[in-house]
C-alpha positions in Angstrom: -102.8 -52.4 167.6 -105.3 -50.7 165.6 -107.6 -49.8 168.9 -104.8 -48.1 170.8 -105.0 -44.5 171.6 -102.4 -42.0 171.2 -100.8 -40.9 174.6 -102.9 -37.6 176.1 -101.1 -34.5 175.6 -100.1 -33.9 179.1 -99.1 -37.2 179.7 -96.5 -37.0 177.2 -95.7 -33.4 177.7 -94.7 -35.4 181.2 -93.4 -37.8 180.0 -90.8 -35.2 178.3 -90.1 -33.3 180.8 -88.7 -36.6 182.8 -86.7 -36.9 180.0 -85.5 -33.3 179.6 -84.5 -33.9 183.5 -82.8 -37.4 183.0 -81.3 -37.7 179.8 -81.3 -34.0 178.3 -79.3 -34.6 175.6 -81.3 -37.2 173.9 -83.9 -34.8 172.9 -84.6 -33.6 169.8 -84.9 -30.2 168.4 -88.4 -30.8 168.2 -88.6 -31.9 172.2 -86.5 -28.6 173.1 -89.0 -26.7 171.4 -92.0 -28.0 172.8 -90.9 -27.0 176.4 -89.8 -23.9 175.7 -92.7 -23.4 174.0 -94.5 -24.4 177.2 -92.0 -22.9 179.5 -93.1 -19.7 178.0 -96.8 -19.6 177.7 -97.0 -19.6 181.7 -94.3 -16.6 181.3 -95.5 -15.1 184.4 -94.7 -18.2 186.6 -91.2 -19.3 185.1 -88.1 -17.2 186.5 -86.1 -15.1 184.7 -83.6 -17.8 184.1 -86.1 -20.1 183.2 -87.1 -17.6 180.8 -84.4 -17.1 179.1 -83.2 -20.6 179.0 -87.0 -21.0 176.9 -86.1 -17.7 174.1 -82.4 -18.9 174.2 -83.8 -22.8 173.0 -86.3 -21.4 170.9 -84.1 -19.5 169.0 -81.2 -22.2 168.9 -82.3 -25.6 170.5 -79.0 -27.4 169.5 -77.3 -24.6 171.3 -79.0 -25.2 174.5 -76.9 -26.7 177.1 -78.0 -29.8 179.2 -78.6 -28.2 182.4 -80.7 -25.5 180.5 -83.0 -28.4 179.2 -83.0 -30.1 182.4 -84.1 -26.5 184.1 -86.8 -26.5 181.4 -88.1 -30.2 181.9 -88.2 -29.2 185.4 -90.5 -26.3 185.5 -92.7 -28.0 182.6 -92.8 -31.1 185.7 -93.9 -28.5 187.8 -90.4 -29.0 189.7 -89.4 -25.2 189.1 
């Protein structure tokens, strides 16, 4: 419809990190990106692990492993 509004940012930054924790392989290279992206910029609260799960995605998201994207969509859920 022409009056709906786009989904809020942080809503559907949630709504990704659900799916990063559910069904982490159906991202895109686009979704990796944006929570390691997010993962990183509060560096100071994300582990070390967490951490580098985020530089190793951001340098090769298709190389990521599942259970790295699910650690990501957990910390950006506030789960980490």
């Amino acid at each position: 419809m022409a009056h709906d509004r786009a989904p809020h940012a942080s809503s559907s930054l949630h709504d990704l990190a659900r799916k990063a924790v559910h069904t982490p392989k159906l991202l895109t290279k686009e979704e990796v990106l944006r929570l390691a992206e997010h993962v990183l910029k509060g560096g100071e609260h994300a582990s070390e692990v967490e951490r580098e799960a985020a530089k190793k995605a951001t340098h090769n998201p298709e190389g990521v492993t599942a259970e790295e994207i699910a650690l990501l969509g957990k910390k950006t859920a506030g789960e980490g």
